[in-house]
C-alpha positions in Angstrom: 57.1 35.6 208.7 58.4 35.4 205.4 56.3 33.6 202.2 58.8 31.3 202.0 58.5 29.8 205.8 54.8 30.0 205.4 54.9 27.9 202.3 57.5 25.6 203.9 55.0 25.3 206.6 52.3 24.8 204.7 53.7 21.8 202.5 54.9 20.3 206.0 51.6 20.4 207.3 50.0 18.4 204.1 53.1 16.3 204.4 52.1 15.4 207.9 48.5 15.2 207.4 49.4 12.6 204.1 51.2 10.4 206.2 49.0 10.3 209.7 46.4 9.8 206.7 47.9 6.5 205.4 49.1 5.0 209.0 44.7 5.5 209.9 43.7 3.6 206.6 47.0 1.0 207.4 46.0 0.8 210.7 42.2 0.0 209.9 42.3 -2.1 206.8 44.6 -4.1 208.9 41.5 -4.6 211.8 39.7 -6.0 208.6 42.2 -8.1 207.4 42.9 -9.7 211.1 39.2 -10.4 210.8 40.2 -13.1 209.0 42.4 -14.7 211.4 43.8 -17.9 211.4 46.5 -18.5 214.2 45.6 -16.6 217.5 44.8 -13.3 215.4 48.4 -12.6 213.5 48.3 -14.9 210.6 45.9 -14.3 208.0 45.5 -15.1 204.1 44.8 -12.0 203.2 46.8 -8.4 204.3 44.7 -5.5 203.0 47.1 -3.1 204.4 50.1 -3.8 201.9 47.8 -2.9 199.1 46.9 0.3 200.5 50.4 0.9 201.1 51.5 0.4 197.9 48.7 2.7 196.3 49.5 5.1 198.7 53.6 5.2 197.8 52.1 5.3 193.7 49.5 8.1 194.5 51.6 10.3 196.9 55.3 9.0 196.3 57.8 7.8 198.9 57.3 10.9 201.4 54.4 8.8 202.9 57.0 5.6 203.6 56.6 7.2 207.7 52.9 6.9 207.7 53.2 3.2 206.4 55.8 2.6 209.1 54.2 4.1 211.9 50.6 2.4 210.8 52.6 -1.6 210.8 54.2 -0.1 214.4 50.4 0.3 215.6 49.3 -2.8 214.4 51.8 -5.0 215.5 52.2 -3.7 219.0 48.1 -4.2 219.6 48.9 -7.7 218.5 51.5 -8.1 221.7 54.5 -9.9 220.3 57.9 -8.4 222.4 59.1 -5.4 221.8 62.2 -6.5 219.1 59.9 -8.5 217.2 57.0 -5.7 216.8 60.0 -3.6 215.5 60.7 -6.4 213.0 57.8 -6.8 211.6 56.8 -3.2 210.9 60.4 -3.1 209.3 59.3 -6.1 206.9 55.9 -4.4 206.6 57.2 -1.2 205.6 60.3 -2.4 203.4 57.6 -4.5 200.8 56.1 -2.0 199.3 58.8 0.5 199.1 60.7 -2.2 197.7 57.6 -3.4 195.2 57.2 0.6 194.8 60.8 1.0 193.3 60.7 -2.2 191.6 57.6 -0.8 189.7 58.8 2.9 188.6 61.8 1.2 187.6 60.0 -1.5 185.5 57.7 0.6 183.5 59.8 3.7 183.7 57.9 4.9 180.5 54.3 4.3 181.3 53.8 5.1 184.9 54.5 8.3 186.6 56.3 7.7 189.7 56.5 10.9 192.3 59.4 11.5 193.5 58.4 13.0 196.5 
């Protein structure tokens, strides 16, 4: 193998790791947050998981948008809604902090350092 497919392996493997790293800290700040349940376990005031999404996307940059995806897919199919609607959701629940992360780097282009992946 050549150095560069070993160092295209090698940032593909952090890449991966990155993002099934943010879908496990989605997936269980979520649990805590439906702790706090008020309508049969999928409404609650506070949603821990968008926070960690969105430090994630300002730590790592938007390479990790898949991990947040795939964590909200998790979640919202333990919760049982239908198929469509679990698909919804995690749309919604990845879209808000991508969104809120672009809205930020464009805001304060000057004083925060936005990855570009």
């Amino acid at each position: 193998m050549t150095v560069a497919r070993h160092e295209w392996l090698r940032r593909s493997g952090v890449a991966a790791l990155e993002m099934c790293a943010v879908a496990a800290l989605y997936y269980g700040s979520a649990q805590v947050g439906l702790l706090q349940q008020v309508v049969r376990g999928q409404v609650t005031p506070l949603w821990p998981p968008t926070g960690i999404a969105l430090a994630s996307l300002l730590l790592r940059g938007p390479r990790v948008w898949p991990g947040i995806a795939l964590g909200a897919l998790l979640v919202n199919l333990s919760l049982g809604p239908s198929i469509p609607a679990v698909l919804a959701i995690a749309l919604g629940n990845t879209l808000a902090p991508v969104c809120s992360y672009l809205l930020l780097c464009s805001a304060v282009r000057g004083s925060l350092t936005c990855s570009s992946g």
